[in-house]
DSSP file (Angstrom, degrees, kcal/mol; ACC not computed):
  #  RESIDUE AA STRUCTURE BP1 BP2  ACC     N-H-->O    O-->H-N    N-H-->O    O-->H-N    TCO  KAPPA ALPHA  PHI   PSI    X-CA   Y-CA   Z-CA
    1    1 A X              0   0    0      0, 0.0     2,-0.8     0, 0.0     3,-0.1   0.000 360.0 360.0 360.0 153.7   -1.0   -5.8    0.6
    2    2 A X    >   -     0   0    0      1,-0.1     3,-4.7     4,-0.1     8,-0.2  -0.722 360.0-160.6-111.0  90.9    2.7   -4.8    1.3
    3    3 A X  T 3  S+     0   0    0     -2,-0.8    -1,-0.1     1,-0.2     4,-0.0   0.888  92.2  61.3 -30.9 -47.3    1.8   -1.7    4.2
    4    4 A X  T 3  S+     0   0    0     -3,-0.1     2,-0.3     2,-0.0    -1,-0.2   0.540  95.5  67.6 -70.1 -10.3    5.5   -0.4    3.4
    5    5 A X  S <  S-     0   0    0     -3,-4.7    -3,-0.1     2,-0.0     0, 0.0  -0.922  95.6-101.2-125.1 158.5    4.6    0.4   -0.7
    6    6 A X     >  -     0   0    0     -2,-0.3     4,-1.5     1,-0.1    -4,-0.1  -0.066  42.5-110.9 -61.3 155.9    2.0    3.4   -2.0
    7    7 A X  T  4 S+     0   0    0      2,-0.2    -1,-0.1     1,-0.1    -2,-0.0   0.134 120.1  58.8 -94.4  19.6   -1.1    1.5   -2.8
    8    8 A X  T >> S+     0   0    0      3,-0.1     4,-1.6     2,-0.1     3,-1.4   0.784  99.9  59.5 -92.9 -54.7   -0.5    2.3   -6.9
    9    9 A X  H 3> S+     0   0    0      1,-0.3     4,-1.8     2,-0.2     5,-0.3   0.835 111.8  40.0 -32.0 -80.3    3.2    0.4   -6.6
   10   10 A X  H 3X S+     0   0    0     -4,-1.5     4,-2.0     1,-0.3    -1,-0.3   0.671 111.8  52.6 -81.1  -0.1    1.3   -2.7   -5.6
   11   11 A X  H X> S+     0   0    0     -3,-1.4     3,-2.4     2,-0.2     4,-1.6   0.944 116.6  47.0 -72.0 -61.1   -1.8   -2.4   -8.1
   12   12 A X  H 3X S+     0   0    0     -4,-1.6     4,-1.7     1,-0.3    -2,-0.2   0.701 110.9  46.3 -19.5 -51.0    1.0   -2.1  -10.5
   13   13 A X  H 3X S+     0   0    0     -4,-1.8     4,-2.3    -5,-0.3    -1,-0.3   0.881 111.7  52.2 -49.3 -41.6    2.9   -4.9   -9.2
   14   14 A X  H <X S+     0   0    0     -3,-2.4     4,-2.8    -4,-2.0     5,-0.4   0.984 108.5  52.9 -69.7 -61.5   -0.4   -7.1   -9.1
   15   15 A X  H  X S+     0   0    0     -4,-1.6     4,-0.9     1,-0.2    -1,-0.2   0.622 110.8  44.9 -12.3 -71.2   -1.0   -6.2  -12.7
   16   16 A X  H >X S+     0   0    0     -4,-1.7     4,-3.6     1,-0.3     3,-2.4   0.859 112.5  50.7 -38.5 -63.5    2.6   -7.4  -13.9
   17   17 A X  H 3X S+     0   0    0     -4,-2.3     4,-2.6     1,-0.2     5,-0.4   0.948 116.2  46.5 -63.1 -42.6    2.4  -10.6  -11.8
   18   18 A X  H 3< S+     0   0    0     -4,-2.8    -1,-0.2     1,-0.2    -2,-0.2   0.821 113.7  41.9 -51.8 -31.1   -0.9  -11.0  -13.6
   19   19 A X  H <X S+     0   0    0     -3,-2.4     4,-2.4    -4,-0.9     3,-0.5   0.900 113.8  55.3 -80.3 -45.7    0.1  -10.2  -17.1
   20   20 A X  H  X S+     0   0    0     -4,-3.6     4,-0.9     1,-0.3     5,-0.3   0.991 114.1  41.0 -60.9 -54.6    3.6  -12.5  -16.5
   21   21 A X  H  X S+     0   0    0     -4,-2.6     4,-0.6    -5,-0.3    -1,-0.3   0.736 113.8  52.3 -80.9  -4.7    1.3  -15.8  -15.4
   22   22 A X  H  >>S+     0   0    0     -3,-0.5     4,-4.4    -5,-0.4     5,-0.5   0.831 117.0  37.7 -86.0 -71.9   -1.1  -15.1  -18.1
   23   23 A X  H  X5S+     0   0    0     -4,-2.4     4,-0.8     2,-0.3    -2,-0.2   0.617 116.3  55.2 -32.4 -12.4    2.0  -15.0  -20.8
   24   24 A X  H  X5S+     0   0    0     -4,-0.9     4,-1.0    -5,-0.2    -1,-0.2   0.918 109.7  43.0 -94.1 -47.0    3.6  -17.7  -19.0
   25   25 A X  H >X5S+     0   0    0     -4,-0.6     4,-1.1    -5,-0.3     3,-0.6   0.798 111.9  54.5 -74.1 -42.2    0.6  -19.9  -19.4
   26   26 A X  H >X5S+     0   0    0     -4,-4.4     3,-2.6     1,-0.2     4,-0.5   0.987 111.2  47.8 -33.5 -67.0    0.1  -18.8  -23.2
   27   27 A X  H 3<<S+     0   0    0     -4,-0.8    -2,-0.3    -5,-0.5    -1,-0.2   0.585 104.6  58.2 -77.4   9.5    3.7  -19.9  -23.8
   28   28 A X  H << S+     0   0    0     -4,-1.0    -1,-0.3    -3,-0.6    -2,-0.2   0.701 111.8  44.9 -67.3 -33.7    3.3  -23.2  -22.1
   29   29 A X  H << S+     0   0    0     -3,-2.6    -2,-0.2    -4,-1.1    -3,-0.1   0.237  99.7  59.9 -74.8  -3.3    0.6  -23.9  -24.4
   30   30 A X  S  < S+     0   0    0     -4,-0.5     4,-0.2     2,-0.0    -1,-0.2   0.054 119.7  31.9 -42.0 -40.6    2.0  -22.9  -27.2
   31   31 A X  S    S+     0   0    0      1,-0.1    -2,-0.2     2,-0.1    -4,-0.1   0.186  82.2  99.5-123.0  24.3    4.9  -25.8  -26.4
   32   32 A X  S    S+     0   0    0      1,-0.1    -1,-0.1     0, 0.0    -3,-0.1   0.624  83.7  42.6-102.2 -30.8    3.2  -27.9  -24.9
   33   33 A X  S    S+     0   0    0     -3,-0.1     2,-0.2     2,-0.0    -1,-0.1   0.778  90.8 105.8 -82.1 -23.7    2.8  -30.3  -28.3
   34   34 A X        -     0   0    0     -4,-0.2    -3,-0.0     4,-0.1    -4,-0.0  -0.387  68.2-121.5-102.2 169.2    6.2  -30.0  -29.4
   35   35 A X        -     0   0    0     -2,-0.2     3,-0.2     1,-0.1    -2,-0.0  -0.144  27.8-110.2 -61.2 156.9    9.3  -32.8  -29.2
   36   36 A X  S >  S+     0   0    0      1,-0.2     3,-1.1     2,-0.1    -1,-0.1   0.753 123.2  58.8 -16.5 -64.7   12.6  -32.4  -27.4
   37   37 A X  T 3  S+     0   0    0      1,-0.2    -1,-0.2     3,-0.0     3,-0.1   0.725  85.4  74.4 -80.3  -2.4   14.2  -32.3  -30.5
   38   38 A X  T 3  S+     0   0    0     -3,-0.2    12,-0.7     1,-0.2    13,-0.3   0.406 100.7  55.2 -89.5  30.7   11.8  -28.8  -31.8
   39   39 A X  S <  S+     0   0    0     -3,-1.1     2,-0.4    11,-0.1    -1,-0.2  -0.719  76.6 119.1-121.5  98.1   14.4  -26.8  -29.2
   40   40 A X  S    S-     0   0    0     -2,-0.3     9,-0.2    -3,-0.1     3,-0.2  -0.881  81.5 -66.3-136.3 154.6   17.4  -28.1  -30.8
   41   41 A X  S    S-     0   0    0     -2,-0.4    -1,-0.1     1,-0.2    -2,-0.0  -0.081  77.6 -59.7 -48.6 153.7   19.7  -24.8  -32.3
   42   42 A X        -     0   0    0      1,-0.2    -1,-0.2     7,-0.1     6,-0.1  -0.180  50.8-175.4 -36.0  97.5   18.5  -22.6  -34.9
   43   43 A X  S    S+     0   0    0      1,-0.3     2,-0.3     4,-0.2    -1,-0.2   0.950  76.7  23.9 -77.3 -55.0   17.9  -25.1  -38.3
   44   44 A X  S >  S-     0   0    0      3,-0.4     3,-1.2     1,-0.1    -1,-0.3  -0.833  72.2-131.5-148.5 165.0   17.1  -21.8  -40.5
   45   45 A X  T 3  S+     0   0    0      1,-0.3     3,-0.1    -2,-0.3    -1,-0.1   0.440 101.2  65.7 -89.9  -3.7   17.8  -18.4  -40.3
   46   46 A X  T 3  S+     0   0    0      1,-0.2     2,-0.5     0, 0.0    -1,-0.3   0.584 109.4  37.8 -97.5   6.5   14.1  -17.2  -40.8
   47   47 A X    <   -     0   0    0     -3,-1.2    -3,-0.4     0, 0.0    -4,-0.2  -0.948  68.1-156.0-149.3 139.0   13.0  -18.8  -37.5
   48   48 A X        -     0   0    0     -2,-0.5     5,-0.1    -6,-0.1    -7,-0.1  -0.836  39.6-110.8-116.3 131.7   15.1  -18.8  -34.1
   49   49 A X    >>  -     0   0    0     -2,-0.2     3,-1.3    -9,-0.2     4,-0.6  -0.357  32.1 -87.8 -79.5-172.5   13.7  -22.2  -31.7
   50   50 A X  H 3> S+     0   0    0    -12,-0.7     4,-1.1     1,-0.3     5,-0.3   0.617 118.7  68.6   5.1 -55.9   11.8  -22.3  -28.6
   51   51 A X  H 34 S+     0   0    0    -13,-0.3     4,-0.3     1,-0.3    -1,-0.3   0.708  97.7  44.8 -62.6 -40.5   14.5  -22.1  -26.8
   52   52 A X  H X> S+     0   0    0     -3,-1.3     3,-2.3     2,-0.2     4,-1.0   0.980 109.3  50.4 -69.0 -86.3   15.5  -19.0  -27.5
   53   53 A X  H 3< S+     0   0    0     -4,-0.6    -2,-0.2     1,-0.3     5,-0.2   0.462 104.9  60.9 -56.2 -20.1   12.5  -17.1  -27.3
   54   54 A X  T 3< S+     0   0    0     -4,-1.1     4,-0.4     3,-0.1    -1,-0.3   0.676 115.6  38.7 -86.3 -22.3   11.6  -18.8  -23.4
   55   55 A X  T <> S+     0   0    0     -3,-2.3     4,-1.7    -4,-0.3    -2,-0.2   0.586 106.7  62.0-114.7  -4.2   14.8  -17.2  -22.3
   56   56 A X  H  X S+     0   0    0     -4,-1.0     4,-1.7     2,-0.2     5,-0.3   0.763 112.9  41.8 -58.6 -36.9   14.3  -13.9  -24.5
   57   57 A X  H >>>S+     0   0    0     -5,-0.3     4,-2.8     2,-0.3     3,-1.0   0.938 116.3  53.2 -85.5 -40.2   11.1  -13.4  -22.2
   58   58 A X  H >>5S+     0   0    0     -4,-0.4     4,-3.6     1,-0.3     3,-0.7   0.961 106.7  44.6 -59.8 -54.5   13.2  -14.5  -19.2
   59   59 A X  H 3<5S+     0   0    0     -4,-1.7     4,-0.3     1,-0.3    -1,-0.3   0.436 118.2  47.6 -68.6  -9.6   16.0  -12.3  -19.4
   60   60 A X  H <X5S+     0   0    0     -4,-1.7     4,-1.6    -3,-1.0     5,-0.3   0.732 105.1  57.2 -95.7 -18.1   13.4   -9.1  -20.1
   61   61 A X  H XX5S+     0   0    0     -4,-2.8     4,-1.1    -3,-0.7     3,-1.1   0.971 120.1  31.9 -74.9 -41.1   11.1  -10.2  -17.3
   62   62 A X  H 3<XS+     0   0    0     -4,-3.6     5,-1.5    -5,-0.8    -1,-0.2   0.967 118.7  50.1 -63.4 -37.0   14.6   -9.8  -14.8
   63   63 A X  H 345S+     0   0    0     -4,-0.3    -1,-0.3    -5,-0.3    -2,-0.2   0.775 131.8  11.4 -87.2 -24.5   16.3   -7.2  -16.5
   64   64 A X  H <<5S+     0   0    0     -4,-1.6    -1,-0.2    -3,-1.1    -2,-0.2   0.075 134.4  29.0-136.0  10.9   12.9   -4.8  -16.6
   65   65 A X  T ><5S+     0   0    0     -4,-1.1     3,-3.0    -5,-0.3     4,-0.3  -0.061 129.7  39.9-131.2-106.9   10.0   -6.0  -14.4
   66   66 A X  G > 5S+     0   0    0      1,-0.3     3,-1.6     2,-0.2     4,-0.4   0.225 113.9  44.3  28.5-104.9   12.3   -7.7  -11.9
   67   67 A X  G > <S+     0   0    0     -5,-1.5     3,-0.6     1,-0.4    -1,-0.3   0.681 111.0  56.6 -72.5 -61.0   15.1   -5.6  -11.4
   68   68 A X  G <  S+     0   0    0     -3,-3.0    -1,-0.4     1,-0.2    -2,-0.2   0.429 110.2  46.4 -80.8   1.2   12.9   -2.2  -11.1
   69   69 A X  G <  S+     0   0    0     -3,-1.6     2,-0.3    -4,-0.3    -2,-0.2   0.131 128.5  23.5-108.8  -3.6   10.8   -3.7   -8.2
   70   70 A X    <   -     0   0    0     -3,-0.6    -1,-0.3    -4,-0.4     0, 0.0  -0.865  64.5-172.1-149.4 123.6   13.8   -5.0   -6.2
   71   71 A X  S    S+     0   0    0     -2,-0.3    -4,-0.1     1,-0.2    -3,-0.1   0.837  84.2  64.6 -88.0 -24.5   16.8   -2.9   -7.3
   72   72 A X  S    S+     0   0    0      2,-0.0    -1,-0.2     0, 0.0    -5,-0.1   0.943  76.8 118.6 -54.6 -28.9   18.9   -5.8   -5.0
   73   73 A X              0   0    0     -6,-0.3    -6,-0.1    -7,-0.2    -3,-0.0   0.241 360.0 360.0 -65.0-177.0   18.1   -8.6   -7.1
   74   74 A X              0   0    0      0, 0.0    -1,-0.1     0, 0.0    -2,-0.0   0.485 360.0 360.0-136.2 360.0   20.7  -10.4   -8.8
């Protein structure tokens, strides 16, 4: 445990890291069957690929989990 943060910050923290490697590990398993070509751009408008949706979840983890627990990162 991190002396320097209140001992809620880092239950909080652990949680996050917990929830993020449980989700990561979902959505590895979840893609784990499909080809190369099922992240190729957006065939039809009712369904956006893979691709998309792995870097949806990236760009919220930085921009709101991230980002509020190091305000430096970049």
């Amino acid at each position: 445990m991190n002396a320097t943060r209140p001992a809620a910050e880092n239950t909080q923290r652990n949680v996050l890291i917990s929830r993020f490697v449980t989700a990561r590990r979902a959505t590895e398993a979840i893609c784990r069957p499909l080809a190369s070509e099922d992240y190729v751009i957006q065939s039809s408008s009712d369904t956006s690929p893979p691709k998309w949706h792995l870097a949806h979840i990236t760009w919220f983890l930085e921009n709101f989990v991230l980002a509020h627990f190091n305000p430096a990162y970049a």
